[in-house]
N, CA, C and O atoms as CSV, one atom per row, in Angstrom:
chain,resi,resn,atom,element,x,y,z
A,1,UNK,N,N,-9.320,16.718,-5.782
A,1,UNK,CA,C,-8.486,15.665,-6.309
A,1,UNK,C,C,-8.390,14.565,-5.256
A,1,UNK,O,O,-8.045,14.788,-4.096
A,2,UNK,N,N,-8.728,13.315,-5.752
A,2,UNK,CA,C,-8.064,12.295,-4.310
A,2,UNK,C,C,-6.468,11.329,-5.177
A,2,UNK,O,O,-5.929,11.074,-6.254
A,3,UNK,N,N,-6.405,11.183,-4.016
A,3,UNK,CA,C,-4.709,10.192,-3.947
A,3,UNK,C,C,-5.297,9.058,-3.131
A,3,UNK,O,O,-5.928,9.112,-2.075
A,4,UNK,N,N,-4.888,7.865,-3.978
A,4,UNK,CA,C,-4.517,6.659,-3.801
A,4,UNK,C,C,-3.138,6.436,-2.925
A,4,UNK,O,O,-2.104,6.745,-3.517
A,5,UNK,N,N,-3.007,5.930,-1.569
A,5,UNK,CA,C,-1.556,5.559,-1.692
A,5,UNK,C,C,-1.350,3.995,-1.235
A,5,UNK,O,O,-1.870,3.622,-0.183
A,6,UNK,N,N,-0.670,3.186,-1.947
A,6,UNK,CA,C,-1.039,1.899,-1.903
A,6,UNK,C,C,0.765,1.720,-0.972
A,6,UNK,O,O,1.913,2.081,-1.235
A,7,UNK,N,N,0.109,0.989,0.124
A,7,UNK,CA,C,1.293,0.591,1.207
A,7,UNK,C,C,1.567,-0.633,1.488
A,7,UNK,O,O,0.830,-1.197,2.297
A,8,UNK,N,N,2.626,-1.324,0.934
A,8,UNK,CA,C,2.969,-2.292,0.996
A,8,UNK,C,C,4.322,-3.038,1.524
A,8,UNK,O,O,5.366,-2.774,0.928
A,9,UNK,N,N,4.347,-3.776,2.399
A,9,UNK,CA,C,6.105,-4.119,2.875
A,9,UNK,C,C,7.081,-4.463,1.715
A,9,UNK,O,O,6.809,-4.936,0.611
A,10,UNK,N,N,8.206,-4.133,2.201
A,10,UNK,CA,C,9.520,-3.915,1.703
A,10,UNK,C,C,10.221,-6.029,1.168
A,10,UNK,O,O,10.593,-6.924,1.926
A,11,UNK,N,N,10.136,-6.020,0.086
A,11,UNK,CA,C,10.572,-7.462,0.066
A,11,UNK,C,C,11.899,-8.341,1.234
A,11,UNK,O,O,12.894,-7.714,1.598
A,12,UNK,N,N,11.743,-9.272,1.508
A,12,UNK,CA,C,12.433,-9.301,2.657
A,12,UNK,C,C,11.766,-9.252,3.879
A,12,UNK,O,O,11.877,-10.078,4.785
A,13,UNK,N,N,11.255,-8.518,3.874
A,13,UNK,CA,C,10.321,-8.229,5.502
A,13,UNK,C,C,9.118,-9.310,5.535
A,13,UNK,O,O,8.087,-9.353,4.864
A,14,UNK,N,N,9.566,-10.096,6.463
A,14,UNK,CA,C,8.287,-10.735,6.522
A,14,UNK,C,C,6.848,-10.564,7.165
A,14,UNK,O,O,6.571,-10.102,8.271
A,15,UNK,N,N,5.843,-11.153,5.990
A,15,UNK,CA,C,4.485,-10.825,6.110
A,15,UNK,C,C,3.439,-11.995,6.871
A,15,UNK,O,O,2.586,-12.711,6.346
A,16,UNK,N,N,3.735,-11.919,7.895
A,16,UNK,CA,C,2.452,-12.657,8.594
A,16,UNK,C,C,1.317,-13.095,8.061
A,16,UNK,O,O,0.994,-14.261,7.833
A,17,UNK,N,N,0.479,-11.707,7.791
A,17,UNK,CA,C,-0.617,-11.543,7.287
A,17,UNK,C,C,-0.786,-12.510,6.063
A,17,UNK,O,O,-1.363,-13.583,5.882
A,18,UNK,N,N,-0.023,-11.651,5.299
A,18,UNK,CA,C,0.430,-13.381,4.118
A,18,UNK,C,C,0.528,-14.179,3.993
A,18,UNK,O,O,0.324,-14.780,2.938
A,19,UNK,N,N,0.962,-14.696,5.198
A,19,UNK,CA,C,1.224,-15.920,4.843
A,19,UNK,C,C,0.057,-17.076,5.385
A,19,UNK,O,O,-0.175,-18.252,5.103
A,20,UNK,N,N,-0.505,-16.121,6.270
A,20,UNK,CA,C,-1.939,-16.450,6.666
A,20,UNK,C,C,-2.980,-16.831,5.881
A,20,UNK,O,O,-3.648,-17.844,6.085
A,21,UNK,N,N,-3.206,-15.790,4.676
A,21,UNK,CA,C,-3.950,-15.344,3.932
A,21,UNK,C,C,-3.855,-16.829,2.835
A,21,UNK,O,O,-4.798,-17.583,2.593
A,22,UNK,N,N,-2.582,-16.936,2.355
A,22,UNK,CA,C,-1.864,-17.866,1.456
A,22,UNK,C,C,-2.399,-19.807,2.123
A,22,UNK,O,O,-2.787,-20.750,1.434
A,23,UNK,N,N,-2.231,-19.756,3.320
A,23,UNK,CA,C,-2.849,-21.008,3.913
A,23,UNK,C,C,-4.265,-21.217,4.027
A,23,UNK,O,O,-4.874,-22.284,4.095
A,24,UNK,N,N,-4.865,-19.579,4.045
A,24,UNK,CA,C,-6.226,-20.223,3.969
A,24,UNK,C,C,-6.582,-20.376,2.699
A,24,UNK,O,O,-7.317,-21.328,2.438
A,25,UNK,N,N,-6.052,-19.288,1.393
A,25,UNK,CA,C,-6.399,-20.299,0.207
A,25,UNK,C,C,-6.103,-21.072,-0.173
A,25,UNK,O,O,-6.109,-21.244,-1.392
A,26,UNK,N,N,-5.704,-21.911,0.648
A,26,UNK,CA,C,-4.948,-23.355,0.322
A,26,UNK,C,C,-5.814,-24.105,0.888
A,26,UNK,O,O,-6.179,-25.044,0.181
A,27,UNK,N,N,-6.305,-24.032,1.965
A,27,UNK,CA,C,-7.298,-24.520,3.009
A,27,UNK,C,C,-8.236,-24.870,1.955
A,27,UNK,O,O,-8.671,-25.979,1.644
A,28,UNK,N,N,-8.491,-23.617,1.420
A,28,UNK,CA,C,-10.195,-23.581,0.751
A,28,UNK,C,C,-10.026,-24.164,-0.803
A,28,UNK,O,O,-10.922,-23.840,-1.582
A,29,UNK,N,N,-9.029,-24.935,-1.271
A,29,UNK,CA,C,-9.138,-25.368,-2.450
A,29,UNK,C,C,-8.139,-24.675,-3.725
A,29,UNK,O,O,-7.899,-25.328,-4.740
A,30,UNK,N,N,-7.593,-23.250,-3.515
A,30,UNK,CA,C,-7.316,-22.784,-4.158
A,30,UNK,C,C,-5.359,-22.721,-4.432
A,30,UNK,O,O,-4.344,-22.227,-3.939
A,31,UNK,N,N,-5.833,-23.638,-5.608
A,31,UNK,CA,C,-3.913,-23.973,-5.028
A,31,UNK,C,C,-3.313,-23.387,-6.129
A,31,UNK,O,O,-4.135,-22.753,-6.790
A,32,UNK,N,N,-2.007,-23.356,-6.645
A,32,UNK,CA,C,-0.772,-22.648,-7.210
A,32,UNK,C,C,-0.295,-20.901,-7.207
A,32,UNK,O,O,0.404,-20.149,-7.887
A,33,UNK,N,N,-1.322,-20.826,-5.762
A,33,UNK,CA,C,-1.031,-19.228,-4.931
A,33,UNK,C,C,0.433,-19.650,-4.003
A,33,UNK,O,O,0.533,-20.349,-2.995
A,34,UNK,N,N,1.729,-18.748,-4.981
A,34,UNK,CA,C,2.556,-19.371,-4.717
A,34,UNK,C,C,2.813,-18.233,-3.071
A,34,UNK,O,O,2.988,-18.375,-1.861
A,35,UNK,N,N,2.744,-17.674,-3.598
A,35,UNK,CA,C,2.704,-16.146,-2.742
A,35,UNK,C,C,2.220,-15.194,-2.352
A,35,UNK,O,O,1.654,-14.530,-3.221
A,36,UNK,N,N,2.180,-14.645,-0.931
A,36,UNK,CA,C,0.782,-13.934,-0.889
A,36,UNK,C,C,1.651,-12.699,-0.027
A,36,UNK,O,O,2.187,-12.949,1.052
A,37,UNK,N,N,1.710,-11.153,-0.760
A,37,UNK,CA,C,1.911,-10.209,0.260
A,37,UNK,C,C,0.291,-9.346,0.703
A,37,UNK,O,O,-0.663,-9.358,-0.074
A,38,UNK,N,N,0.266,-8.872,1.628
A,38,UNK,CA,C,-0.732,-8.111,2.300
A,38,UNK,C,C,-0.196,-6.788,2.115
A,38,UNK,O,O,1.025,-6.627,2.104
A,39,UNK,N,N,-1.103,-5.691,1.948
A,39,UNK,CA,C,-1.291,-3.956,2.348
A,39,UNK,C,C,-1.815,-3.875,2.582
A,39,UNK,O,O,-2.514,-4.700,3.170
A,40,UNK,N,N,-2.172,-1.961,2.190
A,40,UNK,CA,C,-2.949,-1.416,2.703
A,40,UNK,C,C,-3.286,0.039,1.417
A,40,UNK,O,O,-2.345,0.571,0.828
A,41,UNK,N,N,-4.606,0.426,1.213
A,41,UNK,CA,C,-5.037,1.209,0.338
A,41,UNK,C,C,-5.277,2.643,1.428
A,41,UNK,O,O,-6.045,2.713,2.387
A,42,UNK,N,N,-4.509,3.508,0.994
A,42,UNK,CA,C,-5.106,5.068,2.194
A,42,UNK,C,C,-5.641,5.680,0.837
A,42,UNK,O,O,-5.114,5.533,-0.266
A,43,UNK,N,N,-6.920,6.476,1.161
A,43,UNK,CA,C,-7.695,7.116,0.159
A,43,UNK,C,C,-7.710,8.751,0.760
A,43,UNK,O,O,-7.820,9.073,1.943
A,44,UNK,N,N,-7.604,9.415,-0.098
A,44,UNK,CA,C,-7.308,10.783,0.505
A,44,UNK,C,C,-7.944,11.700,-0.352
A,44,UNK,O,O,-7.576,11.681,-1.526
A,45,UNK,N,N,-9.133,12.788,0.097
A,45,UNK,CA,C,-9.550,13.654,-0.547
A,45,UNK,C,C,-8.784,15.444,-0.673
A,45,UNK,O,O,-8.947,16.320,0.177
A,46,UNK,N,N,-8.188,15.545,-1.616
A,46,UNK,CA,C,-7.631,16.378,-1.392
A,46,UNK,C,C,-8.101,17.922,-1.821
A,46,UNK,O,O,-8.432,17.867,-3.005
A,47,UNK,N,N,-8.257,19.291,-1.300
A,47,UNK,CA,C,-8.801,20.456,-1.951
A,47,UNK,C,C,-7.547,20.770,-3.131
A,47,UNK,O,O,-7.966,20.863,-4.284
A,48,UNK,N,N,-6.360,20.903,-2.973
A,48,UNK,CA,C,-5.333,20.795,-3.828
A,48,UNK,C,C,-5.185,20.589,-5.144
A,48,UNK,O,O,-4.497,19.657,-5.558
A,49,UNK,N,N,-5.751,21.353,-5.869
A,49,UNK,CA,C,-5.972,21.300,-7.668
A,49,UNK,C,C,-4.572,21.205,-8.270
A,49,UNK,O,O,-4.568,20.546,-9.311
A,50,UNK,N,N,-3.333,21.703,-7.884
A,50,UNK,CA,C,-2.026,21.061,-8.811
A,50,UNK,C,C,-1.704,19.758,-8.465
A,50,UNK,O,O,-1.559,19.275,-7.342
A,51,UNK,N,N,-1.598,19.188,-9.677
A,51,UNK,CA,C,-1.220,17.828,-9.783
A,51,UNK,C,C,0.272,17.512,-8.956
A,51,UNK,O,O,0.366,16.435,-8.367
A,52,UNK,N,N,1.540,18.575,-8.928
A,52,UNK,CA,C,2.908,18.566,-8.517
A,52,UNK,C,C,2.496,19.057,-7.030
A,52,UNK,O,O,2.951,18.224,-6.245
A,53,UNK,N,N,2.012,19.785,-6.539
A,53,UNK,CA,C,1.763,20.242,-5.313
A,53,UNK,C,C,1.023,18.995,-4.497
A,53,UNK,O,O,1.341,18.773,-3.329
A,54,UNK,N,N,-0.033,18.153,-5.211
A,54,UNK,CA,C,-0.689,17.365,-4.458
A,54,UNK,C,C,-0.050,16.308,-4.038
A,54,UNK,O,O,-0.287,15.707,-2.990
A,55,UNK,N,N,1.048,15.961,-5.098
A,55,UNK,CA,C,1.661,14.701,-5.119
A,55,UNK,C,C,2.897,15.123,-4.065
A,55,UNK,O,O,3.313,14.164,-3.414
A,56,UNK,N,N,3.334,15.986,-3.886
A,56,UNK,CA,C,4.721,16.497,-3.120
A,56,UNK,C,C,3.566,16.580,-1.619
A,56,UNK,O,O,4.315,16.136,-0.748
A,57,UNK,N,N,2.855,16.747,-1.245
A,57,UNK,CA,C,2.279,16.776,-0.039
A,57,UNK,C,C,1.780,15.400,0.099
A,57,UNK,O,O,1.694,15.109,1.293
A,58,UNK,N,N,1.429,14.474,-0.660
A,58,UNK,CA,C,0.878,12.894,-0.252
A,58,UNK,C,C,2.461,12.621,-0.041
A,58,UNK,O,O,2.768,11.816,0.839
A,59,UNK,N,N,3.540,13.279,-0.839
A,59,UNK,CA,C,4.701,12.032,-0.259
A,59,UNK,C,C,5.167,12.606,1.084
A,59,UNK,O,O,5.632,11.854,1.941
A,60,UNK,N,N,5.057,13.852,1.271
A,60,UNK,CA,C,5.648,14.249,2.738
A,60,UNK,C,C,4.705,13.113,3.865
A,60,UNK,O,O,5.112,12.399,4.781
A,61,UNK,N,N,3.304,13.341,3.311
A,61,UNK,CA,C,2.376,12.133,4.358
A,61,UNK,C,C,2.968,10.879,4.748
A,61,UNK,O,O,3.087,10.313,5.834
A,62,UNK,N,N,3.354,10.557,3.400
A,62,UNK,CA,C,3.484,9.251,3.586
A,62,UNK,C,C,4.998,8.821,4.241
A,62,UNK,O,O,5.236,7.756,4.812
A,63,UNK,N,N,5.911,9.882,4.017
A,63,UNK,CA,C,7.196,9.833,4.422
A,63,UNK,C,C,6.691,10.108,6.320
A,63,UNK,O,O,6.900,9.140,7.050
A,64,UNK,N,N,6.306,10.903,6.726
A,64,UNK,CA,C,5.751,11.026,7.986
A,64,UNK,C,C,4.873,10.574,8.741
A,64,UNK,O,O,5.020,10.683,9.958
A,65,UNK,N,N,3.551,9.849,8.103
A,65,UNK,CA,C,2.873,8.998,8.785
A,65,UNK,C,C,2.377,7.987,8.510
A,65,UNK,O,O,2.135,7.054,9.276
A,66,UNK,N,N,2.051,8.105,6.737
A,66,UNK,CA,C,1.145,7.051,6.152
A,66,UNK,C,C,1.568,5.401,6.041
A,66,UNK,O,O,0.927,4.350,6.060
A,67,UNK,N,N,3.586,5.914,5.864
A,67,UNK,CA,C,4.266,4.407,5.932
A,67,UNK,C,C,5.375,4.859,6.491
A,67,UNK,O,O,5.814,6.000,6.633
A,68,UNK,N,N,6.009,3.190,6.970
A,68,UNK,CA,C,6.901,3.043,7.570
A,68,UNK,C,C,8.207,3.129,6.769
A,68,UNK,O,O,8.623,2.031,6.400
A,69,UNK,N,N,8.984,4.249,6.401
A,69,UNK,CA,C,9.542,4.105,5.123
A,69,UNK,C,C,10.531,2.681,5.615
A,69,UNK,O,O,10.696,1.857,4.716
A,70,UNK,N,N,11.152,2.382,6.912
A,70,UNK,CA,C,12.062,1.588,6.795
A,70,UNK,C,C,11.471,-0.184,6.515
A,70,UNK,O,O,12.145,-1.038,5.939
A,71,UNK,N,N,10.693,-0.305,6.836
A,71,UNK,CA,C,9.707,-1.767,6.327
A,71,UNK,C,C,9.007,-1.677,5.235
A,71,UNK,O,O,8.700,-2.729,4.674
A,72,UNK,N,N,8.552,-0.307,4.626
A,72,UNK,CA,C,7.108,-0.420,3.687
A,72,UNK,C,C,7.347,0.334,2.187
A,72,UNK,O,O,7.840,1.460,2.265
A,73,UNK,N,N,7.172,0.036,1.397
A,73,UNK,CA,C,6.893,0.884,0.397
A,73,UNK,C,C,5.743,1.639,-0.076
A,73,UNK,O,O,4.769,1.246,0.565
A,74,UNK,N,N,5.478,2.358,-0.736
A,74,UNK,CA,C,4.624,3.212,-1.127
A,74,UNK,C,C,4.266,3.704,-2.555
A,74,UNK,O,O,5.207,3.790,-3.343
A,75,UNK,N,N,3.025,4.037,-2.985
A,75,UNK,CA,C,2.995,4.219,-4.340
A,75,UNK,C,C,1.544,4.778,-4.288
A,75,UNK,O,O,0.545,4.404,-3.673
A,76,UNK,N,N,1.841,6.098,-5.397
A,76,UNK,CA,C,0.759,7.034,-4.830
A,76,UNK,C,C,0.320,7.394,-6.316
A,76,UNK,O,O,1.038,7.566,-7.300
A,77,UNK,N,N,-1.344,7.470,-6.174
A,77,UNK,CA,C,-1.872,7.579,-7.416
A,77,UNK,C,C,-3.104,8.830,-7.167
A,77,UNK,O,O,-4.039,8.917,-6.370
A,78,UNK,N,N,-2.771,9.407,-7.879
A,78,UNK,CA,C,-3.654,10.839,-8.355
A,78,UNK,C,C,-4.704,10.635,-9.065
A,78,UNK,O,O,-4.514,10.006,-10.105
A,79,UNK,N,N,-5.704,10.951,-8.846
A,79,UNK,CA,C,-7.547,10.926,-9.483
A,79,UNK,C,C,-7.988,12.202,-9.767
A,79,UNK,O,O,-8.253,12.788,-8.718
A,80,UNK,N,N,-8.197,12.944,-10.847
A,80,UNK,CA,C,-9.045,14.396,-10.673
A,80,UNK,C,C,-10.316,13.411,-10.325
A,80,UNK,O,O,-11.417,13.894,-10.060
């Protein structure tokens, strides 16, 4: 099974990266990008065939290393 876990900052927290990202498509022509947040995609192959078991071990990950729970959010997607 793999897990998707898509990591993204907490609204409020400001995004650098973004706002970076947001000036250069502005730079390059591309305008009414009102807003731009940045993440991050973690891809995870898992041996773990229950769907409840796999998902309760990606969130312990992610609660422990994958994100920052106090800046980031998280959102985790299951693939057979």
């Amino acid at each position: 099974m793999k897990a998707r876990v898509h990591v993204t900052l907490k609204n409020g927290v400001l995004d650098p990266q973004g706002k970076a990202i947001q000036h250069a498509l502005s730079a390059l022509g591309f305008a009414g990008v009102e807003d731009v947040r940045q993440g991050k995609v973690i891809e995870l192959e898992l041996t773990e065939a229950d769907e409840a078991r796999a998902r309760a071990a990606v969130e312990e990950m992610c609660k422990k290393l994958l994100a920052n729970t106090v800046i980031e959010n998280y959102a985790i997607d299951l693939v057979r």
